[in-house]
C-alpha positions in Angstrom: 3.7 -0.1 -4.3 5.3 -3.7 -4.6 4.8 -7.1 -5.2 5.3 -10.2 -2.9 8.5 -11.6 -4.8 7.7 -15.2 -4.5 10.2 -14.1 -3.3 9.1 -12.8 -6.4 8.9 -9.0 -7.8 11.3 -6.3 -6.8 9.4 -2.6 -6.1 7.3 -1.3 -9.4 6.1 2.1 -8.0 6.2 5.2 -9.7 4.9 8.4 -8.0 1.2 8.4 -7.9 0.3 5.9 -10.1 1.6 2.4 -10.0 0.3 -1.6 -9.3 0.3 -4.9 -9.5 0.6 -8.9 -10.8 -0.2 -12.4 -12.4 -1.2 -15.7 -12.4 -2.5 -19.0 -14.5 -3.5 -22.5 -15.9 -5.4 -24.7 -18.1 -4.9 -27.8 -20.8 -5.5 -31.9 -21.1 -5.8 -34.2 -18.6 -2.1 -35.8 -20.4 0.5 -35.3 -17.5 3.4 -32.9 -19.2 6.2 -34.2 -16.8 7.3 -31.7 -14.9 5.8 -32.9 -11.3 9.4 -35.3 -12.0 11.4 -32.0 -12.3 13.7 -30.7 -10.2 12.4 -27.0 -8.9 14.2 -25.1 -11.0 13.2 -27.1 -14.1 9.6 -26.3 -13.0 10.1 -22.8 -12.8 12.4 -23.2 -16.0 8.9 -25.0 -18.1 6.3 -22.7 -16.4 8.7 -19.8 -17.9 8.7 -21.0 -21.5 5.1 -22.3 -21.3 3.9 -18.7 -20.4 6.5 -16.9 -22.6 4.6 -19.2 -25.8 1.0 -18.0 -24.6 -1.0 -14.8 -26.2 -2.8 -14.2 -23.0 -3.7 -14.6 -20.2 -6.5 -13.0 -17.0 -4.4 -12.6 -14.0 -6.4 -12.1 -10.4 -6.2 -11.7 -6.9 -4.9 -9.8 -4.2 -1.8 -8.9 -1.6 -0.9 -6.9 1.2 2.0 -4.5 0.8 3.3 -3.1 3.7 -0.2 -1.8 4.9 -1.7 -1.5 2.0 -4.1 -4.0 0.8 -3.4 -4.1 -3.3 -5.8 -5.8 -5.9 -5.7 -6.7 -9.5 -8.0 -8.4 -12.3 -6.5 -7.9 -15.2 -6.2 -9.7 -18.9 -3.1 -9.5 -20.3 -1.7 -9.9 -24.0 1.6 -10.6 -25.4 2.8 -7.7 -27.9 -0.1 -5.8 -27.5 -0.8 -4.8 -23.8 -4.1 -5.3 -21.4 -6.8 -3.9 -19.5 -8.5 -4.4 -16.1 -8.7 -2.8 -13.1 -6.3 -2.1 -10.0 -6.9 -0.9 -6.8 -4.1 0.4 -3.7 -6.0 0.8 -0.1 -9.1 1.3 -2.1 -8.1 3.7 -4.3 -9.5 2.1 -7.7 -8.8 3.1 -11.4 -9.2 1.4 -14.5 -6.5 0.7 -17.1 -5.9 0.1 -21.1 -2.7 -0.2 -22.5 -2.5 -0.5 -26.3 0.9 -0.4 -27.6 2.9 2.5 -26.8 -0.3 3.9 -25.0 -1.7 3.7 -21.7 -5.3 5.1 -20.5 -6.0 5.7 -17.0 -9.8 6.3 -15.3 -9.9 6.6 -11.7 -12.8 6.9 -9.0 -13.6 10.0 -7.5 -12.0 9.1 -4.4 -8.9 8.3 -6.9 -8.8 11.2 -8.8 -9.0 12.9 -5.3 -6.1 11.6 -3.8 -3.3 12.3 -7.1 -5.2 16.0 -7.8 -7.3 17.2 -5.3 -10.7 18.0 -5.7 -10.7 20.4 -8.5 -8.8 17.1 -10.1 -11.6 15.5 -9.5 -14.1 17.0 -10.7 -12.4 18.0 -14.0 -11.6 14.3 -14.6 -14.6 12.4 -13.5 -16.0 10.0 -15.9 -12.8 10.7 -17.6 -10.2 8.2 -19.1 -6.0 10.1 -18.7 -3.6 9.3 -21.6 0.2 8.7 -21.4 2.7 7.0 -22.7 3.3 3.6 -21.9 7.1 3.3 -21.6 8.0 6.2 -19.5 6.3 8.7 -17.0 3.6 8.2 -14.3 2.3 5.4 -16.4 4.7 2.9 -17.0 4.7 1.0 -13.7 1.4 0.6 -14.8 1.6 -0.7 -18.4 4.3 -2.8 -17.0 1.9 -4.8 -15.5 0.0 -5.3 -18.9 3.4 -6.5 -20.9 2.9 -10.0 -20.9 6.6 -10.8 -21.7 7.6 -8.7 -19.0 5.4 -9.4 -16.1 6.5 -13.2 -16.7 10.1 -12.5 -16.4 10.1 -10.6 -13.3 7.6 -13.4 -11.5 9.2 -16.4 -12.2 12.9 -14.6 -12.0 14.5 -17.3 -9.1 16.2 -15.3 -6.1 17.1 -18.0 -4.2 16.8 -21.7 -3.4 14.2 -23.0 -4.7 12.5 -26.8 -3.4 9.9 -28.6 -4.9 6.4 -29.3 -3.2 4.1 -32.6 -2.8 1.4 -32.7 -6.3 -1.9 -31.1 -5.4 -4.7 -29.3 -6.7 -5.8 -25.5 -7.0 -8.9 -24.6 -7.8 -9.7 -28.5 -9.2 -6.5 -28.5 -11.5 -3.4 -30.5 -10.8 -0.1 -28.6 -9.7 3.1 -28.9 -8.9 4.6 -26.6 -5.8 7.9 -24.6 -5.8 8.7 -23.0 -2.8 11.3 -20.8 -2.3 13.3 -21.7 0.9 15.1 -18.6 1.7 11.7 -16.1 1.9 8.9 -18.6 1.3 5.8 -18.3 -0.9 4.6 -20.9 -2.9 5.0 -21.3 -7.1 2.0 -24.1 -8.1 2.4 -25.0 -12.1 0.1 -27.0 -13.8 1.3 -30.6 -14.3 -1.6 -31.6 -17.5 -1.5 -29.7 -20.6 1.2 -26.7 -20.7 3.4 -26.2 -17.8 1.6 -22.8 -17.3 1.6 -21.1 -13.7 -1.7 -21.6 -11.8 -0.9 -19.6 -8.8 1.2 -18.0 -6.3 0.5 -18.0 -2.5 2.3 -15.3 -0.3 2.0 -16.4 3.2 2.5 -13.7 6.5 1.6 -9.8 7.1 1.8 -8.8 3.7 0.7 -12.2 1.7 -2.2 -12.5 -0.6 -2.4 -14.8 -3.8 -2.6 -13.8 -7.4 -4.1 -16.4 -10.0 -3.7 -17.0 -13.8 -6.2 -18.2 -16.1 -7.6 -18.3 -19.4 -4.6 -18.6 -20.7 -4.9 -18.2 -24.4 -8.4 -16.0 -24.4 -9.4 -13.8 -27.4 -9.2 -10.9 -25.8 -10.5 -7.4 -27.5 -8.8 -4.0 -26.8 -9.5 -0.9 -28.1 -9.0 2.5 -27.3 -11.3 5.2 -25.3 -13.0 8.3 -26.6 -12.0 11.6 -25.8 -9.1 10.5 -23.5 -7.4 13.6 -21.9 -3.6 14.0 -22.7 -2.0 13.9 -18.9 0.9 15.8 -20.5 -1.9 18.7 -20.4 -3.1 18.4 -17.8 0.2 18.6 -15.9 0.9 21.4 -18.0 -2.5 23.2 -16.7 -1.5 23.3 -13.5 
């Protein structure tokens, strides 16, 4: 599974498990500047504006190759996330805490990685990994605040700047990058924080940001089932 690059992401798969990301915006009506800004000074503020925040719910949805992808997900820095993520309609929910990642899919998810046995064993049930390595961590990847902001706003190419405008009623700044389009729109009131990113042609979409800052609560599941057994099992 990948990403629309913005020209933004490169590929995140991993083997059966994998997703998905990001978006945002908020602040004052006090203009911070950076509608002034040469493109890559946009990209440059909405980079450290994001890097400062402690969270942030990112949303929306993409098609990748022919595979329509979605994502609402709420995403803290040093700590991980949780949300939901879906690939051709193949849904599962996710935690990641730390070095830890849960997993709990549908039926029709469970299905598709295990077969029906799989499915049957595991429904209602959340799977438990580590984060940073294995099936998991394209996932948790996507729940590293830090990280997912680095490989968005990551420029591949030229970058031009965009008329002012507004995105779901908030002011914004466009950056659009010339060489494979797709659109960058930062806030231009309060922090420079990305609002959105548009995607255009066969496999466009747009993911959102907002609520940056949010006190956000994550905790673990009960009676999570080690994956490391259950591959073991089989």
């Amino acid at each position: 599974m990948r990403l629309p690059r913005w020209s933004l992401l490169g590929p995140l798969g991993a083997p059966a498990l994998a997703a998905i990301a990001l978006a945002g915006c908020g602040g004052s009506s006090t203009s911070n500047g950076v509608a002034g800004k040469p493109a890559p000074e946009i990209v440059a503020a909405a980079k450290l504006a994001a890097d400062g925040a402690s969270s942030v719910h990112v949303s929306g949805s993409i098609v990748s190759g022919t595979s329509p992808i979605s994502l609402d997900l709420e995403v803290l820095a040093g700590r991980g996330g949780k949300g939901q993520l879906s690939e051709g309609g193949l849904a599962f929910d996710v935690i990641h805490i730390g070095e830890t990642a849960y997993i709990k899919g549908s039926a029709a998810f469970y299905r598709h990685i295990g077969g029906g046995a799989t499915a049957q064993l595991l429904q209602g049930r959340w799977l438990k990994a580590p984060a940073r390595s294995g099936s998991f961590a394209s996932v948790a990847s996507l729940t590293d605040l830090r990280e997912l902001v680095d490989k968005t706003l990551a420029v591949r190419g030229p970058l031009l700047r965009t008329a002012t405008t507004t995105v779901a009623g908030k002011a914004v700044v466009g950056v659009t990058d010339a060489s494979k389009g797709g659109v960058l729109y930062v806030a231009t009131t309060g922090p420079a924080y990305p609002v959105e990113i548009v995607e255009n042609g066969s496999n466009g979409g747009t993911i959102s940001f907002d609520h940056w800052d949010r006190n956000v609560s994550l905790s673990a599941p009960a009676n999570a089932i080690e994956l490391s057994q259950l591959q073991s099992g089989q």
